[in-house]
C-alpha positions as CSV (number, residue, x, y, z in Angstrom):
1,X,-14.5,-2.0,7.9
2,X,-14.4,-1.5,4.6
3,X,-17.2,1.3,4.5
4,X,-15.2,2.7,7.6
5,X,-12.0,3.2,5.8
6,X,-13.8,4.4,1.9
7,X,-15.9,7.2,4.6
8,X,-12.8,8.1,6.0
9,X,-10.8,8.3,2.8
10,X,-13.2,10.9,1.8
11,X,-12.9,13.0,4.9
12,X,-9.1,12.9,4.6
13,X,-8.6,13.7,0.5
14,X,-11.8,16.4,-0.1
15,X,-12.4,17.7,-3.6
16,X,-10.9,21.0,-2.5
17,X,-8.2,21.5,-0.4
18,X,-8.1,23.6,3.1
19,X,-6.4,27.0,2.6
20,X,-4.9,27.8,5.8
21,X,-1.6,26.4,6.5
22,X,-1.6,25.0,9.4
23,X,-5.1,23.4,8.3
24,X,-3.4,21.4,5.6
25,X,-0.4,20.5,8.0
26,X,-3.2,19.1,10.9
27,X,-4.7,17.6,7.5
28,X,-1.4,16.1,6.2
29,X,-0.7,14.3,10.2
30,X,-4.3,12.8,10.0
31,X,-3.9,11.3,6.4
32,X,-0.3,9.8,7.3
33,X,-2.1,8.5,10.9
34,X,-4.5,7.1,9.3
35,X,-2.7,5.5,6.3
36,X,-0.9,3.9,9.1
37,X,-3.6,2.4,10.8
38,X,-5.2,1.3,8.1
39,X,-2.0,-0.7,6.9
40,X,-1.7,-2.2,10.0
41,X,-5.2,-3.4,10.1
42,X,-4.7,-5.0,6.7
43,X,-2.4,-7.8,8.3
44,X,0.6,-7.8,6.6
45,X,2.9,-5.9,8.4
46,X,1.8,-7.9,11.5
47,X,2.5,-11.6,9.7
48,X,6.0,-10.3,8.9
49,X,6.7,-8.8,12.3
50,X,6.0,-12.7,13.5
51,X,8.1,-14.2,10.9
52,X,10.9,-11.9,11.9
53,X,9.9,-12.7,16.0
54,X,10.9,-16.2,14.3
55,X,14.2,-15.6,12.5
56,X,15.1,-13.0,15.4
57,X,14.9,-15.9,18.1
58,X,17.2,-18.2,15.8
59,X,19.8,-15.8,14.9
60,X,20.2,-13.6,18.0
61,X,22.9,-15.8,19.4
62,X,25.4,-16.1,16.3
63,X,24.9,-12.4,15.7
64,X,26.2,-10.7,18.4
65,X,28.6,-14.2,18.8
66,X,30.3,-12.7,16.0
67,X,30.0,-9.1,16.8
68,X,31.1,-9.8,19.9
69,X,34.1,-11.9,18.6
70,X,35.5,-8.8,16.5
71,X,35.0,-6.7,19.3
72,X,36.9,-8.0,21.5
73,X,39.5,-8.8,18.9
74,X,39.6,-5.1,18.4
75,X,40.2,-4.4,22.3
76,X,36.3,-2.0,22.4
77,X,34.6,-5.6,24.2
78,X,32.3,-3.2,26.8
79,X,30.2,-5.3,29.2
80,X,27.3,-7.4,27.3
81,X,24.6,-6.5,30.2
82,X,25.2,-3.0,29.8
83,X,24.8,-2.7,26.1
84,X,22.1,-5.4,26.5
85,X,20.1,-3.7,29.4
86,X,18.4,-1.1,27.7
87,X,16.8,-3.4,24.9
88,X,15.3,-5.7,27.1
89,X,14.8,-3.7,30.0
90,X,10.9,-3.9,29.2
91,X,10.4,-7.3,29.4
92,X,11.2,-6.7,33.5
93,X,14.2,-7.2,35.4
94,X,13.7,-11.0,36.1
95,X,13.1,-12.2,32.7
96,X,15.9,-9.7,31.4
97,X,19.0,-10.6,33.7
98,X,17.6,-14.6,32.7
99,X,17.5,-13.6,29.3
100,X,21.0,-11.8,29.6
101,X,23.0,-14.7,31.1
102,X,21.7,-17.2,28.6
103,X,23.1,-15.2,25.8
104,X,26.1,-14.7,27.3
105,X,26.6,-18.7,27.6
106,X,25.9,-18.7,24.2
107,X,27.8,-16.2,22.9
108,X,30.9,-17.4,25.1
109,X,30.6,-20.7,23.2
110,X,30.5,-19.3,19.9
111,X,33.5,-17.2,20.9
112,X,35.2,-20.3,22.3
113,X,36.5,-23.7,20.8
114,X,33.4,-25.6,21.2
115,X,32.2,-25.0,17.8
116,X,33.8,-26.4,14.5
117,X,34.1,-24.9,11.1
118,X,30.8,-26.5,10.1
119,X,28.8,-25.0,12.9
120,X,29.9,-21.5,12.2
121,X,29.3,-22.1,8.7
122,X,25.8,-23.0,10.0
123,X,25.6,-20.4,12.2
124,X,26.6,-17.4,9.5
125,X,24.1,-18.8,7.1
126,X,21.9,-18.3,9.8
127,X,22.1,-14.8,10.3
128,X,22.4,-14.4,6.5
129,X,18.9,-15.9,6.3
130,X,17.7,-13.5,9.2
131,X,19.2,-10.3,7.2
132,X,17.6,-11.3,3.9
133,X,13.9,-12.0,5.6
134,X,14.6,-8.7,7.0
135,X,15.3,-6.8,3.6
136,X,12.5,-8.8,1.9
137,X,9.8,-7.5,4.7
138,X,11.7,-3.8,4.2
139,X,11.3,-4.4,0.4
140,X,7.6,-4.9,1.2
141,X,7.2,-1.8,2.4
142,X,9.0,0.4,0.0
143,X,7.3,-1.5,-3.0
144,X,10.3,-3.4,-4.1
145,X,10.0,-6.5,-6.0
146,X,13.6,-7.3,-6.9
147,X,16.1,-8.2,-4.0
148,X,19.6,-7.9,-3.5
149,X,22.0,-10.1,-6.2
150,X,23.8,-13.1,-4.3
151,X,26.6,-11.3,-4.3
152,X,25.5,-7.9,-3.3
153,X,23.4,-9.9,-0.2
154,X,26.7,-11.5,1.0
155,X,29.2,-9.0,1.3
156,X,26.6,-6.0,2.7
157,X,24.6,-8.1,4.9
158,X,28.3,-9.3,6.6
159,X,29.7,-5.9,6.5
160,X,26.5,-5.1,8.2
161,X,26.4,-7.9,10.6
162,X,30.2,-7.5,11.8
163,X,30.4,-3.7,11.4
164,X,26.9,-2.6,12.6
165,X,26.8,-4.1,16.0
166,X,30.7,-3.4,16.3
167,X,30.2,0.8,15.9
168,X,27.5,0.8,18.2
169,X,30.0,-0.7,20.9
170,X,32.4,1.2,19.9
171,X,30.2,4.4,20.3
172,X,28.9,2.8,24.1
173,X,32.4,2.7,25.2
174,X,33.4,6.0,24.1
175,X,30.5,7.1,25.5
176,X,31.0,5.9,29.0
177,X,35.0,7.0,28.8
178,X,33.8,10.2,28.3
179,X,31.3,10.1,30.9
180,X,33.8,9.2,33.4
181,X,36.6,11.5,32.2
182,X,37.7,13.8,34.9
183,X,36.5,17.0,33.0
184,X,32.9,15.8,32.5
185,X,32.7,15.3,36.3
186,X,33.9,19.0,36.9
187,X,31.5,20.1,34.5
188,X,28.5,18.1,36.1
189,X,29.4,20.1,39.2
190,X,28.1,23.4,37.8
191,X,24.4,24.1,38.4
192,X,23.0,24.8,34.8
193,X,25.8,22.7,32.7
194,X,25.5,19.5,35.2
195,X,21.3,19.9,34.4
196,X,22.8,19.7,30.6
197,X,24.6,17.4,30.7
198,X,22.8,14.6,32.7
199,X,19.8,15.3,30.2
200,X,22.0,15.0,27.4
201,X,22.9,11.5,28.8
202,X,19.6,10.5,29.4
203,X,19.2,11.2,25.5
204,X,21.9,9.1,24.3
205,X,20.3,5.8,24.7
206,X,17.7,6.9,22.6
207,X,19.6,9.3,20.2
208,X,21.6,5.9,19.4
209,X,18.5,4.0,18.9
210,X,16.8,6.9,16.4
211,X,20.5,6.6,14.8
212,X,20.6,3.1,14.6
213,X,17.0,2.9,12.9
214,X,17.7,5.9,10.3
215,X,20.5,3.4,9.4
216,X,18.4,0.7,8.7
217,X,15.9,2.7,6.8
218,X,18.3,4.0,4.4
219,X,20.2,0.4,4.2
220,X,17.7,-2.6,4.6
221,X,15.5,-1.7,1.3
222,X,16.7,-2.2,-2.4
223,X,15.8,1.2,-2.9
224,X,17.1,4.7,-2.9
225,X,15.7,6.5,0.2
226,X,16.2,10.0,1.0
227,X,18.1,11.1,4.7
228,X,15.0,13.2,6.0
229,X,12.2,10.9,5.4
230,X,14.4,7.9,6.8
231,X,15.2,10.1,10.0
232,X,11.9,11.3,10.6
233,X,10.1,7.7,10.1
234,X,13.5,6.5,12.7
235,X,12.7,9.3,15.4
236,X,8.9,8.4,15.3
237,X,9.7,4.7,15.4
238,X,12.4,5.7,18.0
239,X,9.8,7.8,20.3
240,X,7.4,5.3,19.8
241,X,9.9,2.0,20.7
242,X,10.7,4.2,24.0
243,X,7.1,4.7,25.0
244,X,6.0,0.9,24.6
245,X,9.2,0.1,26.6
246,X,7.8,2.1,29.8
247,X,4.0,0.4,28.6
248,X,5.3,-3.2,28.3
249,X,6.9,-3.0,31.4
250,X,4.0,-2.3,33.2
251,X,2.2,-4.7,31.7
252,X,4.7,-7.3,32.6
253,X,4.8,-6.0,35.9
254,X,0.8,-6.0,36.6
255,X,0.3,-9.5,35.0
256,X,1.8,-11.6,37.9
257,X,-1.0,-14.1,36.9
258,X,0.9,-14.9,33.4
259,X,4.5,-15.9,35.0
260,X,2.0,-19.0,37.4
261,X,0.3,-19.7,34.1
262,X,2.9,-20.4,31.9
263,X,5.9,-21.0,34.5
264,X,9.2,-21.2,32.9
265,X,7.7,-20.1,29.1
266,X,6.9,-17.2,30.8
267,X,10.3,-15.6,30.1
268,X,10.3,-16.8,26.6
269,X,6.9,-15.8,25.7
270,X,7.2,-12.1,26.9
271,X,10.6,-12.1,25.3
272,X,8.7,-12.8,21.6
273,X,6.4,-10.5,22.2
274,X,8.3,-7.8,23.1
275,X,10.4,-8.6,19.4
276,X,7.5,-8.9,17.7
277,X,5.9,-5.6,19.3
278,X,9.6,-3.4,18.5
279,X,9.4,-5.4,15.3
280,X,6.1,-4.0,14.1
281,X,7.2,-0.2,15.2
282,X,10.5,-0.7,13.1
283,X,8.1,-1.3,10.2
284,X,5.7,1.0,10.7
285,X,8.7,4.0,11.0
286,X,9.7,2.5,7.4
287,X,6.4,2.6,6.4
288,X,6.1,6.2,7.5
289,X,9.2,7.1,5.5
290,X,7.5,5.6,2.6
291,X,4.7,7.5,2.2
292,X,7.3,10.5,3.4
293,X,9.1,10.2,0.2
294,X,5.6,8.9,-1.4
295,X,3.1,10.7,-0.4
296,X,0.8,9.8,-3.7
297,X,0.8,6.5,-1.9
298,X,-1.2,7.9,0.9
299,X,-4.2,7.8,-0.4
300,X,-4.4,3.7,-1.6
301,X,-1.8,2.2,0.3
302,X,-1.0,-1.4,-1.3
303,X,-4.0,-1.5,-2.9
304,X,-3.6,-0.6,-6.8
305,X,-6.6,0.7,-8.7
306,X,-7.2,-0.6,-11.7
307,X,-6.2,1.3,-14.8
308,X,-8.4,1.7,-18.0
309,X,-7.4,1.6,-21.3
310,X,-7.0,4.8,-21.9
311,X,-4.7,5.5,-18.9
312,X,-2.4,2.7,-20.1
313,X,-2.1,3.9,-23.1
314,X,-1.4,7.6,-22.0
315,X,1.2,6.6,-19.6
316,X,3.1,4.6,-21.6
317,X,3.5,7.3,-24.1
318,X,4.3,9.5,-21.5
319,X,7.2,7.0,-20.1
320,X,8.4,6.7,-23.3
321,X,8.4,10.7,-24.1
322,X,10.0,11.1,-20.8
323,X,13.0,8.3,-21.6
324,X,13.7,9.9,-24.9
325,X,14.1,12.9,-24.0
326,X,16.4,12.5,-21.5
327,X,17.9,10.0,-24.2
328,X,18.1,13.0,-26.2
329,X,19.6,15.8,-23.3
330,X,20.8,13.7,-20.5
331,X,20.6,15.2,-17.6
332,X,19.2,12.7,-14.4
333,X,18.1,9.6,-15.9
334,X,14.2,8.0,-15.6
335,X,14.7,4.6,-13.6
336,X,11.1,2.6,-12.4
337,X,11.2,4.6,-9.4
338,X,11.2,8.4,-10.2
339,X,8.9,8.1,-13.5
340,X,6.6,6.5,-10.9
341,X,6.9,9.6,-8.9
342,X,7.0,12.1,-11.6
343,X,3.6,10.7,-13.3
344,X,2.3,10.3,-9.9
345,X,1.6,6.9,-10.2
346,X,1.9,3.9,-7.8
347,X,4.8,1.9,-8.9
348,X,3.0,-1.0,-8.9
349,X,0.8,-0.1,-11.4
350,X,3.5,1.3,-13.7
351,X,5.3,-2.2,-13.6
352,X,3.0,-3.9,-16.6
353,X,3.2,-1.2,-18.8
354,X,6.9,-1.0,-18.0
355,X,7.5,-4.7,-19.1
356,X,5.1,-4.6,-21.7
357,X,7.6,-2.2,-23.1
358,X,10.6,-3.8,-22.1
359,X,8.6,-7.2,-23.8
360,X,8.4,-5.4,-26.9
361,X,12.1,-4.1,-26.9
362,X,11.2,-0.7,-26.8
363,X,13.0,0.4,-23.3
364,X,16.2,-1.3,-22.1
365,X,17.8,-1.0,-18.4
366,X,21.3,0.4,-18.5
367,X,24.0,0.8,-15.7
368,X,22.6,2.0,-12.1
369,X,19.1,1.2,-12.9
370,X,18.6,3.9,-16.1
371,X,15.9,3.8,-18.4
372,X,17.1,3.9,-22.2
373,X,15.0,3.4,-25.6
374,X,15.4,0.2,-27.1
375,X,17.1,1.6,-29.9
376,X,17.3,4.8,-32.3
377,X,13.9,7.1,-31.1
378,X,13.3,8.1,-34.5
379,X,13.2,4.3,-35.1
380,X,10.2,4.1,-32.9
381,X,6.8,4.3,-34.2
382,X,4.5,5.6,-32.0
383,X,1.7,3.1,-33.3
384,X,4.4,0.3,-32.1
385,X,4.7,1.9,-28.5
386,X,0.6,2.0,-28.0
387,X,0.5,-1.7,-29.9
388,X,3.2,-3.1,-26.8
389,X,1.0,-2.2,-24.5
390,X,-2.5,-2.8,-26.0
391,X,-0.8,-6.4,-26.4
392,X,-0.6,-6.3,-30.3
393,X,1.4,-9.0,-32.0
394,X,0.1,-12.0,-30.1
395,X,-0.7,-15.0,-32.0
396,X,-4.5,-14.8,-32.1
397,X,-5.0,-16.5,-35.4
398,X,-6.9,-19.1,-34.1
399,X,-9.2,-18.0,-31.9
400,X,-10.2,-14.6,-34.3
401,X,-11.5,-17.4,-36.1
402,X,-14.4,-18.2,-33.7
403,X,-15.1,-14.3,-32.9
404,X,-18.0,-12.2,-34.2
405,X,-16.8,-10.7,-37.8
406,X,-18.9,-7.6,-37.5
407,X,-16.7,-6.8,-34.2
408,X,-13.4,-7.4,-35.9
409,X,-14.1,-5.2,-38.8
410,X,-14.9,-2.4,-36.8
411,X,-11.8,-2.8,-34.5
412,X,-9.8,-3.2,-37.6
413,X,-11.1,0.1,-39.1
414,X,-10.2,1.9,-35.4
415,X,-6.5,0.7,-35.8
416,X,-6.6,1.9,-39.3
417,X,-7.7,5.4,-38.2
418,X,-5.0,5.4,-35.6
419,X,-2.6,4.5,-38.0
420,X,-3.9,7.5,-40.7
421,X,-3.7,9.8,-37.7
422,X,-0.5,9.6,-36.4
423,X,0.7,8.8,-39.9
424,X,3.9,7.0,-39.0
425,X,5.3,9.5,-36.8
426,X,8.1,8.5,-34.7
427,X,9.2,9.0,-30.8
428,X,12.3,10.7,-31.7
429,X,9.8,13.6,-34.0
430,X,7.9,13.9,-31.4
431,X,10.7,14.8,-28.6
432,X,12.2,17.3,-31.5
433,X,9.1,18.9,-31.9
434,X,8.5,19.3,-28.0
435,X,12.0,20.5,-27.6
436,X,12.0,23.0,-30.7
437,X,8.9,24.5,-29.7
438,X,11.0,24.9,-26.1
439,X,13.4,27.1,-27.8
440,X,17.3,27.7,-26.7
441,X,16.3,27.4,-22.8
């Protein structure tokens, strides 16, 4: 497999470059296809898709219990087997009108006075458990190692959770109002603007769902993601959900042998794996966003190549260059994420040299995730900036003792040339240099 994916890597990213247009475009489709399926072979994005099957089943009930709740306190309650129908429409008719009353016991209990304070305290830290699983598998995929505060996570994932579910109602009912309105059925009587309209509302199921998933995209991850790549990873993810709908359904149909084996699981079985199969599509559409926004992720994926030496210790001048400068004429601000992107470097492996830095106390975080120097450029050596990330200063007294003396000497003599070399210039010279030799523009 792995000779597989290193011969097609080859294919896909050639020394030189196609020069027709819509060669590279037929090029671009194939590398984004591919870095697709080669994620999805790598496992991960299948064990969360499970986990989530997991949380999903849990926290279904209490979620639209409470969306549900505020809908009908707002007077836009439609019926719960129509909104419901077209999710689980796949999973066959049987198993979905089942599936549909269950749901609506349970969500009539939650609405009603059978449970106590406790239990819906029980019941919202479920779904708050659900939502954060959900942003921490998001979080996988955009590359994101720090989640939402405490705070942050409570009061966005229940806006989320109350208001989400609540709009799309509100947007079915309007819907159908219009649909009946007396003016829509005149119009659906004319020959080319009834063909209109009925496509139109053929559409609407799955313009909603592509809406509904662009929202996620640009929500769920603690990271700032662009509209377009967000909507065209939702309306692939969207085209795609549709698709395995019709597929699943005929599957479920054809297997009559799989309701006699497994009797009353049956239902419950092809109810997981239809979440975990629209599960793994809503992560592979953020996925496809990702390398949308990233495409120097393309080539590697999650996996990080190793950096040398020499690389480390370019990049983290360059990082530091890039902050002071802007430290010098603000203008957008460096955060983690776009001096990733401008150095074109995976994020993942600009992290160590980033907290080697921030170690050393040579970059501080300021408000909304800006990159600032540690303190006065011109107060930064640039020796001191290559010795936080070679790892200099570490207290090595004891073992030097039992290394080779002929090797120290001649390390000690290459950090005495860099010293003579750079002869004790600073960051801040360095960015007025740059900038002088800019001139006035």
């Amino acid at each position: 497999m792995d000779a597989l994916t290193k011969r097609l890597t080859q294919r896909l990213w050639p020394a030189t470059e196609p020069r027709g247009r819509a060669a590279r475009r037929l090029l671009l489709v194939a590398r984004h296809a591919f870095a697709l399926g080669r994620d999805l072979a790598a496992g991960e994005l299948s064990m969360r898709a499970m986990g989530l099957v997991y949380t999903t089943m849990l926290a279904i009930v209490p979620t639209l219990g409470f969306a549900f709740a505020l809908a009908k306190g707002l007077g836009i309650l439609s019926n719960l087997e129509d909104w419901l129908a077209p999710a689980l429409e796949p999973i066959g008719e049987d198993a979905s009108s089942e599936v549909t009353a269950n749901i609506r016991g349970f969500v009539d209990n939650v609405n009603g006075p059978v449970l106590g304070v406790v239990s819906v305290g029980l019941l919202l830290l479920t779904v708050i458990s659900m939502a954060q699983k959900v942003e921490g598998s998001f979080n996988f995929v955009w590359r994101v190692d720090r989640p939402r505060s405490f705070a942050r996570r409570f009061t966005e994932y229940l806006s989320v959770i109350l208001i989400g579910p609540t709009v799309m109602l509100a947007t079915a009912a309007l819907i159908a109002s219009l649909s009946n309105a007396a003016v829509v059925e005149e119009l659906r009587s004319l020959p080319v603007l009834g063909l209109l309209i009925a496509a139109v509302g053929d559409a609407l199921p799955y313009l909603m769902t592509i809406a509904a998933f662009t929202g996620l995209y640009l929500f769920i991850p603690n990271a700032r993601v662009r509209l377009r790549p967000a909507a065209t990873g939702a309306f692939a993810a969207g085209v795609t959900w549709a698709a395995s709908g019709y597929l699943f359904t005929g599957l479920v149909v054809a297997s009559a042998r799989f309701e006699a084996l497994y009797s009353g699981f049956a239902i419950v079985l092809i109810l997981m794996l239809w979440l975990y199969l629209s599960w793994l599509i809503l992560l592979l559409g953020s996925q496809l966003a990702f390398y949308l926004q990233h495409p120097f992720h393309l080539r590697h994926g999650t996996r990080v190549e190793p950096i040398d030496n020499d690389a480390r210790e370019r990049l983290c001048l360059s990082v530091m260059y890039l902050i002071a400068s802007d430290y010098a004429e603000p203008s957008h601000g460096w955060t983690h994420e776009s001096l990733a992107a401008a150095l074109r470097v995976p994020r993942e492996a600009l992290e160590p040299i980033m907290a080697a830095l921030a170690n050393a106390g040579l970059v501080v975080r300021a408000s909304g995730e800006r990159l600032i120097p540690g303190r006065d450029p011109h107060r930064i050596r640039l020796t001191d900036i290559l010795d936080a990330v070679r790892g200099r200063g570490r207290d090595w007294v004891e073992l030097r003792e039992s290394w080779n003396g002929s090797v120290d000497a001649i390390v000690d003599r290459i950090d005495e040339a860099i010293e003579t070399e750079l002869g004790g210039r600073t960051l801040g010279q360095l960015v007025d240099e740059t900038l002088a030799a800019r001139g006035p523009d």
